[in-house]
KETI-460187 format. One record per residue (C-alpha): residue in three letters; y, x, z. Coordinates in steps of 0.02 Angstrom, whole numbers, padded with zeros to 5 digits, always signed. Each point is the difference from the previous one (the first is absolute). Layout:
ALAYXZ ...
REM end
This chain:
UNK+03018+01494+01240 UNK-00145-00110+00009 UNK-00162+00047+00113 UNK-00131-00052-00065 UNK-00119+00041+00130 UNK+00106-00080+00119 UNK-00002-00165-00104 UNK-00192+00012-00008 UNK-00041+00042+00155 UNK-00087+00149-00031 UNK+00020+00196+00040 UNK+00076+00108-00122 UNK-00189+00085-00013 UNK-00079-00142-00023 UNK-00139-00030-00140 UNK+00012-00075-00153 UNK-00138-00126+00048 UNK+00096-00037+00182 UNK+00169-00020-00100 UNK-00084-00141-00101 UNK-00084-00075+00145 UNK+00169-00021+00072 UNK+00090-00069-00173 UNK-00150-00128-00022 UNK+00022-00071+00174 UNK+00198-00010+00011 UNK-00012-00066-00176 UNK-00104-00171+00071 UNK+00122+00006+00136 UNK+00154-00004-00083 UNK-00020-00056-00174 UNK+00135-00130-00032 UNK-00124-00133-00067 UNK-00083-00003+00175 UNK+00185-00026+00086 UNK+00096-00133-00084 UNK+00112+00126-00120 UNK+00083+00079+00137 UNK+00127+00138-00036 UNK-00040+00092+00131 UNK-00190+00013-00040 UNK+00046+00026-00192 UNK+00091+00155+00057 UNK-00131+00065+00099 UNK-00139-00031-00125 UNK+00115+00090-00129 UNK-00001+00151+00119 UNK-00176+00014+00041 UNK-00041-00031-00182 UNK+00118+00163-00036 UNK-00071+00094+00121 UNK-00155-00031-00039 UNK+00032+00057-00204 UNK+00063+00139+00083 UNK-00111+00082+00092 UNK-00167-00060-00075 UNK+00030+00119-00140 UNK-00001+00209+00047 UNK+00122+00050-00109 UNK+00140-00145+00043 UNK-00057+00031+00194 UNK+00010+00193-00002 UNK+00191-00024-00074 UNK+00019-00145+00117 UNK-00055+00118+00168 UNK+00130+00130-00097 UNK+00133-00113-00005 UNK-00026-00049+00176 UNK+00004+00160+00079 UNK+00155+00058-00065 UNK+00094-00171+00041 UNK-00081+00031+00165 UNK+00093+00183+00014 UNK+00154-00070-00075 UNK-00002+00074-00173 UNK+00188+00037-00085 UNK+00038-00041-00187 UNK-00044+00157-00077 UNK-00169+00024+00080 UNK-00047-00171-00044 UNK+00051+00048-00183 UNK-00104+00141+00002 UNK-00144-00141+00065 UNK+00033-00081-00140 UNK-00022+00116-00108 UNK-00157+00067+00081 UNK-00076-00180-00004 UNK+00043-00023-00203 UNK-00112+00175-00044 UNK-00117-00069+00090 UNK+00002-00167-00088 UNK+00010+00078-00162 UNK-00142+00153+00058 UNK-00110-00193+00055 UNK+00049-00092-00150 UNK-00053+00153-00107 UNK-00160+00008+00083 UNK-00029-00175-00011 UNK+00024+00006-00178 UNK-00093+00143-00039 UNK-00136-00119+00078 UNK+00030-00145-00096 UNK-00008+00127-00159 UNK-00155+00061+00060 UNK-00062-00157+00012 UNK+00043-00067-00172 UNK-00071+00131-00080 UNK-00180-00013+00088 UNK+00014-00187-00034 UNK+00054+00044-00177 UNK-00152+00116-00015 UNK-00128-00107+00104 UNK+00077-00132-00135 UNK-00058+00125-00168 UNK-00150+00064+00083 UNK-00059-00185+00065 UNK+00039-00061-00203 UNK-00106+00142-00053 UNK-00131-00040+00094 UNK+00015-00200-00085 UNK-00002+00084-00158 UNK-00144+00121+00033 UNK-00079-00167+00082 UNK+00027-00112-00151 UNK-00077+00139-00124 UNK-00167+00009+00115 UNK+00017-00217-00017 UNK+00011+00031-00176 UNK-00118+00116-00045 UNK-00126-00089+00116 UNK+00017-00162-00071 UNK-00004+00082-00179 UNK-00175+00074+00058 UNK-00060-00150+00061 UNK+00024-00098-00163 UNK-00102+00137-00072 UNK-00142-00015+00108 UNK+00013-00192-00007 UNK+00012+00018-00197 UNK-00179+00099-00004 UNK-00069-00101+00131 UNK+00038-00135-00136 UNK-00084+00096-00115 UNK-00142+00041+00082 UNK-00023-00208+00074 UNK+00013-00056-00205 UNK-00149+00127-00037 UNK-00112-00055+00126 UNK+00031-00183-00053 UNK-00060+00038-00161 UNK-00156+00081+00054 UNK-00007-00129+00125 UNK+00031-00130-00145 UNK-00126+00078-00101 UNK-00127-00010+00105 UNK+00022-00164+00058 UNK-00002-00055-00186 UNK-00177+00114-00025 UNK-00050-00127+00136 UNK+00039-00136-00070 UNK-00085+00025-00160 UNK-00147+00034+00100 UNK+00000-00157+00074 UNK+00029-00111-00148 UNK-00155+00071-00053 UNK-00093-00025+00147 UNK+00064-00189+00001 UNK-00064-00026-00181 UNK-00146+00062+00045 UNK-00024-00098+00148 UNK+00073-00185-00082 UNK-00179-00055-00041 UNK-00024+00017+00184 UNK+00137-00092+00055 UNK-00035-00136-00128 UNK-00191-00005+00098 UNK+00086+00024+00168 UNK+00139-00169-00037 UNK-00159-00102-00060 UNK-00104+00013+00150 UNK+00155-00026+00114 UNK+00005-00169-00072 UNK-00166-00046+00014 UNK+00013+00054+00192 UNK+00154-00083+00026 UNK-00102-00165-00078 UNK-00128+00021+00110 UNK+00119+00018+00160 UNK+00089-00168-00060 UNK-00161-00081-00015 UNK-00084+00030+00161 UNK+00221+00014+00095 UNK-00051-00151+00110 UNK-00146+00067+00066 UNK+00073+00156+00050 UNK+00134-00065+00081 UNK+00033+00054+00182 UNK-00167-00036+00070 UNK+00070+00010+00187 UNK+00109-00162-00035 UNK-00117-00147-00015 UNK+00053-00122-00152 UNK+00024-00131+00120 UNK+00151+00097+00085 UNK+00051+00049-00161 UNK+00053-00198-00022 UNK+00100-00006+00123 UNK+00119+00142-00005 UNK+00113-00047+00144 UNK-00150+00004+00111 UNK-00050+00194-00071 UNK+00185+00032+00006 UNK-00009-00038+00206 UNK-00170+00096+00004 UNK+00076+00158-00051 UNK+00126-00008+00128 UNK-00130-00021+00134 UNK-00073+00138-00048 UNK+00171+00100+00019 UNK+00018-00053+00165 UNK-00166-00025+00096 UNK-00113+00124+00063 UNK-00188+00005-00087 UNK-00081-00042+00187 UNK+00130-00118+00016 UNK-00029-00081-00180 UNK-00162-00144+00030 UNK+00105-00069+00163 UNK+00141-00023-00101 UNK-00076-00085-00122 UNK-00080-00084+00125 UNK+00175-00057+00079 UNK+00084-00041-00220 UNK-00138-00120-00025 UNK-00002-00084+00158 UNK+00193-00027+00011 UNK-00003-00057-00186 UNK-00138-00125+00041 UNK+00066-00061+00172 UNK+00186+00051+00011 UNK-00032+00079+00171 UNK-00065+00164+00080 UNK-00139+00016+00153 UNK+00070+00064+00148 UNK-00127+00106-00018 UNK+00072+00097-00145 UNK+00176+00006+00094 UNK-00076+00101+00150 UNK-00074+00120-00105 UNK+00060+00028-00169 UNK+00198-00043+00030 UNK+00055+00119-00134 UNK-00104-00090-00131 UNK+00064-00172+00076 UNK+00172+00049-00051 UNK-00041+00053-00162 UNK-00037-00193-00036 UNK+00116-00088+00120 UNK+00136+00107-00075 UNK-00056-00035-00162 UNK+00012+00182-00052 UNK-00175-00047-00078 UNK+00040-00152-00103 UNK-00116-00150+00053 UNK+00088-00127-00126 UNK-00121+00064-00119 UNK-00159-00015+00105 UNK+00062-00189+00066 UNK+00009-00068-00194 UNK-00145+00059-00041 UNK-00086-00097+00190 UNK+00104-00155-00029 UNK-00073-00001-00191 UNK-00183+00056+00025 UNK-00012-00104+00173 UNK-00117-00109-00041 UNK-00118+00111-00096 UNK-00099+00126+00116 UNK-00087+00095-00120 UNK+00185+00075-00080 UNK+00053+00043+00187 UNK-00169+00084+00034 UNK+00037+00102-00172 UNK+00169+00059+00056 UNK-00056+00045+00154 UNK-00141+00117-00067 UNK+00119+00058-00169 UNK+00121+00055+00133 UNK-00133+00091+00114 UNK-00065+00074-00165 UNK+00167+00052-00054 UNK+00042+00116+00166 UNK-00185+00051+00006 UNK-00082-00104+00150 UNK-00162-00072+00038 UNK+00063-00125+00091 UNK+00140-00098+00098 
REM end
């Protein structure tokens, strides 16, 4: 007869936790993949494996430490048979009780199955008589919406009739009202040009590309700043050339025009046309002065 604690390497009062311990090890040790197929190693795994079956389970164990006592004491034919018979009540006493279990068990799932469909069909007639409630309140909510509208519509309409009336009453007015409109919109036509935007001087106001540049200087210089750079426009558009003066102490307005981030094209046309006539030079130079509000260069 087989030991089994002998195969393991364990002692025959060894735990059920220690007697896997020692299966789980010798099973990486021997398994067959891990040594080429060997017989010898298929053998052993077999018997570990069997062991292992064995005596991880109480009941096979207990009959197992049984068996192995009396083979120890050298046990003749007819006590073994009366072994045998001893071990099948108690197989048929633990298959009894094991299926007394199962029993037991089906019939609590079998009732936790009714009482668990009860409870869906006490479940769906809550749903149902919910939902039926709701459509009832939604239904006089419905009700009660459409009755306010027509108050609502009602009164809008008492409204409205009240207002035709007041615009009958008031069309004369209107009439009145459109009529002297037109005669102030005739009288704004007439006198348009001489309300135009008094701060742009008509002069600058013919030559769009130089009013174009002078709203970008105001953008981009400072008020203090503003006579000195107009200063600096007129005497590069004249003379194509800055005073070192200017470059000392104003270089950020010097790169305004050097960069031509200012546009001087505009300013040079109008030098290279007027040139020769002083008097339309002098006038730009005081139009622009008057334009940025400054007494003088």
């Amino acid at each position: 007869m087989k030991n089994y604690y002998y195969i393991l390497g364990v002692h025959n009062s060894a735990t059920v936790q220690e007697i896997k311990s020692a299966y789980r090890k010798l099973a990486v040790r021997l398994h067959p993949d891990k040594n080429s197929g060997d017989k010898f190693f298929e053998e052993r795994f077999k018997d570990i494996k069997e062991a292992y079956e064995t005596l991880s389970d109480d009941l096979t164990k207990n009959n197992y430490d049984i068996k192995l006592r009396l083979h120890s004491r050298g046990v003749n034919h007819d006590e073994l048979k009366k072994y045998q018979d001893l071990l099948k009540r108690k197989y048929k006493e633990e298959l009894k009780k094991r299926e007394e279990d199962i029993k037991k068990k089906y019939r609590t799932l079998e009732q936790n199955s009714k009482d668990e469909a009860e409870k869906r069909k006490k479940w769906k007639e809550a749903v149902r008589s919910a939902e039926e409630s709701k459509r009832k309140n939604e239904k006089q909510k419905m009700l009660n919406e459409i009755e306010s509208y027509k108050k609502l519509l009602l009164q809008k309409d008492q409204r409205l009739k009240s207002m035709k009336q007041k615009l009958l009453a008031t069309e004369e007015d209107i009439i009145k009202a459109r009529k002297d409109v037109s005669l102030l919109i005739s009288e704004i036509n007439k006198h348009k040009t001489e309300y135009a935007d008094k701060r742009v001087p008509g002069f600058l106001q013919e030559n769009p590309e130089i009013l174009k540049e002078l709203v970008k200087i105001k953008s981009l210089v400072s008020r203090k700043d503003m006579g000195t750079f107009i200063a600096m426009v007129l005497q590069y558009a004249g003379t194509r050339s800055l005073s070192s003066k200017y470059g000392r102490e104003h270089p950020h307005l010097v790169h305004l025009i050097l960069k031509d981030t200012v546009r001087m094209r505009p300013f040079k046309m109008f030098y290279a046309k007027h040139k020769n006539d002083p008097k339309t030079i002098s006038d730009l130079k005081k139009q622009l002065l008057f334009y940025f509000d400054h007494s003088r260069i």
